[in-house]
Structure formats: structure tokens, C-alpha cells
C-alpha positions, -999 to 999 in steps of 0.1 A, spaced: 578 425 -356 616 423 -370 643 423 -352 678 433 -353 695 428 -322 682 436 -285 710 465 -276 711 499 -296 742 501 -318 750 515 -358 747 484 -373 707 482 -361 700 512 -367 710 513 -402 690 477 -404 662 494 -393 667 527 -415 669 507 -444 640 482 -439 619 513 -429 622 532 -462 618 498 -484 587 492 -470 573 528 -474 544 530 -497 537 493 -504 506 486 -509 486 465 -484 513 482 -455 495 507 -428 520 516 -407 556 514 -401 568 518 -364 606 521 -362 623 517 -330 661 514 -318 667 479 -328 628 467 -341 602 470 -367 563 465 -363 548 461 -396 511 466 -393 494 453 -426 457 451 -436 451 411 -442 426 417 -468 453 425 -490 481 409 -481 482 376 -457 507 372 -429 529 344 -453 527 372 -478 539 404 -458 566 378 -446 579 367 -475 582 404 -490 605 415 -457 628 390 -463 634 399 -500 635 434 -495 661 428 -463 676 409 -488 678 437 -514 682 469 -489 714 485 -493 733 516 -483 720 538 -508 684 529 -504 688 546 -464 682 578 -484 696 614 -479 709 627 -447 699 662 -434 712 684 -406 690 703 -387 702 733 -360 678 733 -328 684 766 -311 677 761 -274 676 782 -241 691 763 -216 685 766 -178 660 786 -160 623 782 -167 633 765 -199 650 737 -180 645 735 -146 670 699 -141 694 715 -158 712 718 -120 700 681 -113 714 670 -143 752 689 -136 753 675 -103 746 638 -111 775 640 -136 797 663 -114 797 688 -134 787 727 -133 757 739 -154 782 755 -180 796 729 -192 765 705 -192 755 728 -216 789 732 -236 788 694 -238 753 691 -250 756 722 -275 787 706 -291 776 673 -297 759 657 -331 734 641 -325 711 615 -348 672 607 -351 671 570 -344 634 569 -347 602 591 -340 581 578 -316 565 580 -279 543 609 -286 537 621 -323 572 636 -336 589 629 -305 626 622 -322 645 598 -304 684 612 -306 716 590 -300 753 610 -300 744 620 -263 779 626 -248 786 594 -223 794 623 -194 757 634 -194 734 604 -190 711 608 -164 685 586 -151 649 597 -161 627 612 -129 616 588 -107 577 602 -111 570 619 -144 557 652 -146 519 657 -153 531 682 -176 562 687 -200 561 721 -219 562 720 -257 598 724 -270 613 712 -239 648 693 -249 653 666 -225 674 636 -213 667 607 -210 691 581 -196 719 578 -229 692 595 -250 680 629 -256 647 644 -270 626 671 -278 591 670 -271 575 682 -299 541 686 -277 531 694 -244 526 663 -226 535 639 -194 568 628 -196 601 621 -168 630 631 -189 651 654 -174 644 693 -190 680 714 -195 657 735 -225 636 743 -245 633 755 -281 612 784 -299 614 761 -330 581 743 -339 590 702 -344 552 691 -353 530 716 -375 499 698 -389 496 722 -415 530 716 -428 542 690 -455 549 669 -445 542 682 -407 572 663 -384 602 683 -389 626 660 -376 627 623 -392 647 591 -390 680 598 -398 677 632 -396 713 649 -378 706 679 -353 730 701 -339 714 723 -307 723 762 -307 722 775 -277 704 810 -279 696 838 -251 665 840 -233 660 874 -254 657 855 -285 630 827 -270 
């Protein structure tokens, strides 16, 4: 595990962006498991011992630079707020003191940025909330979180790419799919990925 920091901020993140995409497709490497300020390296020891996979993170921390972070995308979300699609989409206006509309004229306006893809397979983890919508996540989770739902989560928002549990708080949910096995490669958000929701009428879900 390599750290860079224990509070989310830029400067870890691009740590972490960089780190991430040096390591990708080394031999002897697994897995790479990104996370706001962290990365778990899981590597198979019959290739590579621990000294080994150590000694090659710190030279290519060492050599990361700005252009190795690779290029940026922006993807549009379109989303149907309120309603069926996102039933705390009043919880979440009144914690803030705010009326439905303009949750959703807040949300809608902001960029946001994939920090990292985790929790759940292509679940993208989004910073560039604006500071007036945080809300806490539910107290007990739901046994069931509808596929597309876009969610809050404390300073964080998401997307849940499948149906699953989850307590974020629901505002949405989009038509667009974010995981299709059959596609290449199948997650259609990744790590430093920019999104920009579109909000869209319920005629269009």
C-alpha cells in the first residue's frame, strides 16, 4: 500500500493518477486498486519479491510526471432527477435548505472528476460536488439501489453503475449504461475521466 496523504486534495490525487498508469501492464503486477489518497499493489511473488515490487514504485514515483497522467476526457451523464428516479432528492434540499430546483441546478452545473473506480465494479468515485450539497449518507442502506441511480454521498457523488445495496442519498438516475461487459474496454467512466450531468425529462428515460 502507498500512500500520499490521509485527507483527499489535487495534489493526491494526481500522485495517485500518475502512479496508477506507470504501474499499468508490468509484468509480475495483478491488480492496481486506486483510491482517494492510496495505492494497493497486489503482485504475484513468484515473479517479483516484495524488495523488488518496492524498489520499482519508488523509481517510477521517481520518474512519474505530468504528462505520463495521460489524456483527459469529458463525459455528459444525462439524468432524471426527482421522482422514482430519486426519491432523497427532497431529503437532500432540505438538509441543505434549499428547494429541489436548485439542488438540481447546482448539481447539473457542476464539473465533476473520477477520482477512482471502486466500491462495486465501475462505481466512479466523483469529487467537484458543490460544498452546498453535501449530505450525510443514510443511516441504514438500502437492500436495493437501482442501476443508474446518481447519488450523494457526504462531499462525494456517484453513479451506481449496478443494482446493488448502498446508503447514498438517490436525486437520479441515468438511462446511460456505465458497465457493459461486452464492451472494450467495458467501464465507461475511468480515473480521471471529467463528467458533466444533463438533466433530461422523464419522457426521454
Amino acid at each position: 500500500m502507498i500512500w500520499f496523504g490521509d485527507e483527499i486534495s489535487m495534489e493526491a490525487y494526481r500522485q495517485v493518477l500518475r502512479l496508477t498508469h506507470s504501474l499499468e501492464g508490468v509484468r509480475g503486477i495483478l491488480n492496481l486498486h486506486p483510491a482517494f489518497a492510496s495505492v494497493l499493489v497486489d503482485f504475484d511473488p513468484r515473479l517479483r519479491l516484495h524488495g523488488e515490487v518496492e524498489a520499482l514504485i519508488r523509481e517510477r514515483m521517481e520518474a512519474c510526471t505530468e504528462e505520463q497522467s495521460g489524456a483527459t476526457r469529458t463525459v455528459e451523464i444525462p439524468v432524471c432527477y426527482g421522482g422514482e428516479h430519486g426519491p432523497d432528492l427532497g431529503d437532500v434540499a432540505r438538509h441543505c435548505g434549499l428547494e429541489p430546483e436548485r439542488v438540481v441546478e447546482l448539481h447539473a452545473a457542476a464539473e465533476y472528476l473520477v477520482y477512482f473506480v471502486g466500491f462495486s465494479t465501475c462505481f466512479p468515485y466523483l469529487g467537484g460536488l458543490p460544498p452546498e450539497l453535501a449530505t450525510p449518507r443514510l443511516s441504514a442502506p438500502r437492500k436495493h439501489v437501482p442501476v443508474g441511480s446518481v447519488a450523494i454521498g457526504g462531499s462525494q457523488a456517484g453513479i451506481y453503475p449496478l443494482a446493488s445495496p448502498g446508503g447514498w442519498r438517490l436525486i437520479g438516475r441515468t438511462p446511460l449504461r456505465l458497465f457493459d461487459p461486452q464492451g472494450s474496454p467495458p467501464p465507461l467512466l475511468r480515473m480521471g475521466d471529467h463528467v458533466r450531468f444533463v438533466r433530461i425529462p422523464e419522457a426521454q428515460f
